[in-house]
C-alpha positions in Angstrom: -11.4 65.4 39.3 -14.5 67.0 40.7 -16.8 69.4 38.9 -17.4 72.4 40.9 -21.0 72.3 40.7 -21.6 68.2 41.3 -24.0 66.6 38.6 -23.1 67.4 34.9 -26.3 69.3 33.1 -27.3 68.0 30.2 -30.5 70.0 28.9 -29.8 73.1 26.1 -32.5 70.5 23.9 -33.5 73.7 22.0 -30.3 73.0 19.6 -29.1 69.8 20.6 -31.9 67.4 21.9 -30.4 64.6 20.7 -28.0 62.9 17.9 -29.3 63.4 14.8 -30.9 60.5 12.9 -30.8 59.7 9.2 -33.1 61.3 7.0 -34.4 59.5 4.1 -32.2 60.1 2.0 -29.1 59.4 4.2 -30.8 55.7 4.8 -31.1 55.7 0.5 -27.1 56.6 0.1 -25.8 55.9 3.9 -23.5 58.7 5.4 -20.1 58.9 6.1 -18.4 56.7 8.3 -16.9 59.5 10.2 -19.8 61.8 9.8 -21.8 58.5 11.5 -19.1 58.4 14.5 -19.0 62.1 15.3 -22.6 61.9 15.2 -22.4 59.2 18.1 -20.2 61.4 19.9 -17.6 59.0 20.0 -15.2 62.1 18.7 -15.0 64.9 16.3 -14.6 63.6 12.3 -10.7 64.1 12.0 -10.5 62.0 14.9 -12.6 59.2 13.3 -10.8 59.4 10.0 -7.2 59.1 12.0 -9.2 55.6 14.1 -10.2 54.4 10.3 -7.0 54.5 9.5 -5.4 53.3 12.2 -7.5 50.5 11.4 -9.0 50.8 14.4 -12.8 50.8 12.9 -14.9 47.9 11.6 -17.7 47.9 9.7 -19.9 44.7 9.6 -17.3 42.8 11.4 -14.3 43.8 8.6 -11.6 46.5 8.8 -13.5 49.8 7.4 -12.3 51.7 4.8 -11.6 55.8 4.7 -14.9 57.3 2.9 -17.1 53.9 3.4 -20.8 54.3 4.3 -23.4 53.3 6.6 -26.3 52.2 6.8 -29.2 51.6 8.9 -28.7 48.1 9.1 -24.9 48.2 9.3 -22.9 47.7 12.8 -20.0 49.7 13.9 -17.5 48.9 16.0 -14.4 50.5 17.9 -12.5 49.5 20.4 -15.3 46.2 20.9 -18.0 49.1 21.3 -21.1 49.6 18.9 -21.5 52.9 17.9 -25.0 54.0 17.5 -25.5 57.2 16.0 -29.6 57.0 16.1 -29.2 56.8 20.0 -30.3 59.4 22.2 -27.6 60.8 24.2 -26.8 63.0 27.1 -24.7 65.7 25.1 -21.8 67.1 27.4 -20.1 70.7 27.1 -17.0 71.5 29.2 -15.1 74.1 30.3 -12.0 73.1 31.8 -9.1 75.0 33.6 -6.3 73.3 31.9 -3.1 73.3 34.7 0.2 73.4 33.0 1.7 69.9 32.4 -1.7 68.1 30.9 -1.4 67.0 27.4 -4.6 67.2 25.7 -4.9 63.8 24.0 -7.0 60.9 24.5 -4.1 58.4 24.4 -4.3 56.9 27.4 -0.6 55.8 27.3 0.8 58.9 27.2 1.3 60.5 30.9 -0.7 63.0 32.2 -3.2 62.9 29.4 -6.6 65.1 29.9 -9.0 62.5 29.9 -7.6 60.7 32.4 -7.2 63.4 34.7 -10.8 65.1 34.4 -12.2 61.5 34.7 -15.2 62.0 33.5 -17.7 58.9 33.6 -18.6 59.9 30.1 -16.5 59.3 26.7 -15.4 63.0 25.9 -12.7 64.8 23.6 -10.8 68.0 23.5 -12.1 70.8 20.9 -9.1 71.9 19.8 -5.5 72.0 22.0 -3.8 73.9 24.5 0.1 72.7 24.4 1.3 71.1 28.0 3.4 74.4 29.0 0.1 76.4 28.9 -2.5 76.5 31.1 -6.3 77.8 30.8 -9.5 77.6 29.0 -10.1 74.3 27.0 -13.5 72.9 25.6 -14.0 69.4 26.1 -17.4 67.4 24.8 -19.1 64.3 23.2 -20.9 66.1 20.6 -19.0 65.6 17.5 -20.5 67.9 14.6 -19.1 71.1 16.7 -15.7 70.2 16.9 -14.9 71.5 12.8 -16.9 74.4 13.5 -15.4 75.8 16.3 -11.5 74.8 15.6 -11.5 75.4 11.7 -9.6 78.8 11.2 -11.7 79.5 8.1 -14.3 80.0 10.5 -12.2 82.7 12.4 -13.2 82.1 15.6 -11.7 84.5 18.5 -9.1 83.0 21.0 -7.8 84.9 23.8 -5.1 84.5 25.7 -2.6 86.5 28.9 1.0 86.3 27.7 4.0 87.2 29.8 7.6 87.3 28.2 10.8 87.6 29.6 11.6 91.1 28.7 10.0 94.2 28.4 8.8 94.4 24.9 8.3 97.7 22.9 5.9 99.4 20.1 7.8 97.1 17.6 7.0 94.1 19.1 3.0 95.5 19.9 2.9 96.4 15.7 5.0 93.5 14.5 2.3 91.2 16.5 -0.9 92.8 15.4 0.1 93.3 12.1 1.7 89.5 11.5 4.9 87.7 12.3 6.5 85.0 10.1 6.5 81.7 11.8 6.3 77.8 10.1 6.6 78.8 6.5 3.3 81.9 6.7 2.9 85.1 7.8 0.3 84.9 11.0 -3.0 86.4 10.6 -3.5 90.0 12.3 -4.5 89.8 16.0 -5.8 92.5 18.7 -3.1 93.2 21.6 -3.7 95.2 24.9 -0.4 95.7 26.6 -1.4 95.1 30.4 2.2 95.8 31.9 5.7 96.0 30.1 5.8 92.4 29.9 2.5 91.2 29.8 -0.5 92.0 27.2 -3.5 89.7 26.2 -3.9 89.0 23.0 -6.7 87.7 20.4 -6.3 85.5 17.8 -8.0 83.7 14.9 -6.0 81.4 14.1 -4.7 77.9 16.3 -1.3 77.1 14.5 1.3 74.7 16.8 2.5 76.5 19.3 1.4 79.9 17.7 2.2 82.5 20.5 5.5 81.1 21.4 6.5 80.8 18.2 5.4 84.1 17.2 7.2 85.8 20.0 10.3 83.5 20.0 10.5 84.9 16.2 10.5 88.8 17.4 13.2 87.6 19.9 11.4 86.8 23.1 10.5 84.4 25.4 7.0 83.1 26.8 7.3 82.4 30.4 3.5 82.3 30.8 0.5 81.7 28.6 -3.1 81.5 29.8 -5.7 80.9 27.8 -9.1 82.9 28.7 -11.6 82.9 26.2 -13.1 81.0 23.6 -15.7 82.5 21.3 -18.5 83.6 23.8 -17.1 81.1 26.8 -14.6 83.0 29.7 -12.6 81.0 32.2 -13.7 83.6 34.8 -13.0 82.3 38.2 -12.8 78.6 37.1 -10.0 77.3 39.5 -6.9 75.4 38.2 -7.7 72.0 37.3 -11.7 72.0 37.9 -14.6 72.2 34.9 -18.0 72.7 34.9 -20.8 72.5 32.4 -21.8 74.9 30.1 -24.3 77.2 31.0 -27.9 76.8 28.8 -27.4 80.8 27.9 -23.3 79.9 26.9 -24.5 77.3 24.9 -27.1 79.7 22.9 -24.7 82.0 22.3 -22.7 79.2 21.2 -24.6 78.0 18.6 -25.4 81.4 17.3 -22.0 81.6 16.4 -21.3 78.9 14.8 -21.6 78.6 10.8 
């Protein structure tokens, strides 16, 4: 997989120069083990607290514990690799054109996953999902203490997506779908829709439930037969083509950060 614009760029050091280091009184107490591994950029803090336990983490050679803390003179070790969150680091920010059939997971025994097929020479992870039968925008990075702040849907960040379903829909369909549609046990939160033909509209949402649109439109009695995503927060897919990334611009990742709580 080739970036369309060759070397990754990895400046944007007015926010994110470089992974924080403990403050005094961090080194007094010692942080949190998955606080520490996000802040390596080895993946986001949910991820970290699924490897903990998964047993996959050890702390001073023994199998760490869920809430255990670090300190300075403590090792860390996944997968036989230190992690060292005091380490400067070349921070990466993705956007990727997600084709359909990808999975976005890091497992590399499932098929098709999306770190294999970006191959990038640097450890990075997803911020949040697409599902495999949907194709567009995805954020991929190795900066850790963004990934709750963009996914979380307290934070009610803005998604937008271009939905096609099988059949013409109607106002009903337009109101039920701004207004809320029951799916998984809760009533959706309101969205923004702009009808674009009879069957297709795009469509802006707050929230990142499984399979939200699909679910949502199978519940009103249609059918998704396509389902691009196209924005995230400030970031567009523009003319990104299928199955490419590039960087984040310096001004994108600003904006970025100015939106984030």
């Amino acid at each position: 997989m080739k970036n369309q614009s060759g070397q990754a760029k990895t400046d944007a050091k007015d926010k994110k120069g470089q992974l924080p280091a403990l403050d005094n009184t961090e080194q007094a107490r010692g942080i949190r083990l998955n606080k520490f591994i996000a802040a390596a950029g080895y993946c986001s803090r949910r991820q970290a607290d699924r490897l903990i336990e998964q047993k996959q983490v050890f702390l001073n050679d023994k199998v760490a514990e869920l809430g255990a803390r670090v300190f300075p003179q403590d090792k860390v070790v996944i997968d036989n690799q230190i992690i060292k969150a005091q380490e400067e680091a070349d921070l990466v920010y993705l956007a990727f054109n997600k084709p359909q059939g990808i999975v976005c997971t890091a497992n590399p025994e499932v098929e098709d996953n999306i770190i294999d097929f970006i191959n990038y020479p640097q450890r990075i992870f997803t911020i949040g999902r697409l599902d495999k039968d949907s194709e567009g925008l995805i954020l991929l990075t190795n900066d850790g203490s963004i990934f709750n702040k963009i996914v979380r849907a307290e934070y009610e960040n803005e998604k937008e997506y271009l939905v096609e379903v099988d059949h013409p829909f109607d106002a009903d369909f337009i109101h039920a779908m701004q207004s809320g549609v029951k799916i998984l046990d809760t009533l959706t939160n309101p969205t923004k829709v702009q009808p674009i033909t009879r069957k297709k509209f795009k469509l802006t949402l707050t929230q990142g439930l499984n399979r939200q649109i699909r679910r949502m439109c199978e519940a009103l009695g249609y059918k998704v037969v396509f389902l691009q995503r196209i924005r995230i927060m400030n970031i567009t897919l523009g003319s990104l083509p299928l199955g490419t990334y590039r960087e984040l611009s310096d001004k994108e990742l600003r904006d970025l950060f100015a939106l984030l709580p």
